[in-house]
N, C-alpha and C positions, 0 to 999 in steps of 0.2 A: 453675719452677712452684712458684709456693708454697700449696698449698690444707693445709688443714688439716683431716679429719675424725676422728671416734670414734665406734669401735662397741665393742661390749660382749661378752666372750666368756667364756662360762659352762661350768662344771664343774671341774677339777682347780686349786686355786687357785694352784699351784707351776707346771704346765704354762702356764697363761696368762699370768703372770710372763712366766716363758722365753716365752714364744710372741711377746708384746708389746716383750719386752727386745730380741730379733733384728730384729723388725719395723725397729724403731725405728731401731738402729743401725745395719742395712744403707741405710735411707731415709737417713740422716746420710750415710755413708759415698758413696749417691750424689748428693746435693746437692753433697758437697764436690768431687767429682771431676768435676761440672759445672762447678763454681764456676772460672772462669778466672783472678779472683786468688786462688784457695788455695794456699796455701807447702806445700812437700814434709813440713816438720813437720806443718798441718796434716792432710793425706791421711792421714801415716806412723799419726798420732794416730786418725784414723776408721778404719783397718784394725783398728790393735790394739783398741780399743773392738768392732768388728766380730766379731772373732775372739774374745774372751769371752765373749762374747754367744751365739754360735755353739755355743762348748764348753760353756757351761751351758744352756743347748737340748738340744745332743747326750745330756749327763749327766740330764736330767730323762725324755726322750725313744725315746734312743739311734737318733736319726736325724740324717744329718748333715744342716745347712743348706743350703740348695742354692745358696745366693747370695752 
């Protein structure tokens, strides 16, 4: 599935950052774990991407990601 949309999310400009930044890299994360020729470095690469993403969420937030 590849669709593509945006929306626009208002108030704390540091929370939507983070808010957008997780979105984003979890939706990589699972693209790539669909993706049947992805290489292990691939994945390995959308996890840790993933996981920064996640802990600067957490640190803006202090709620873990749930995905």
């Amino acid at each position: 599935m590849n669709e593509e949309k945006t929306f626009k999310i208002s108030g704390n400009r540091r929370l939507a950052e983070a808010s957008g930044l997780v979105l984003s890299k979890s939706k990589k994360l699972y693209d790539t774990l669909c993706n049947e020729n992805a290489t292990v470095e691939e994945i390995k690469n959308a996890i840790l991407e993933k996981k920064k993403a996640a802990h600067q969420f957490y640190r803006e937030t202090e709620i873990q990601w749930p995905f």
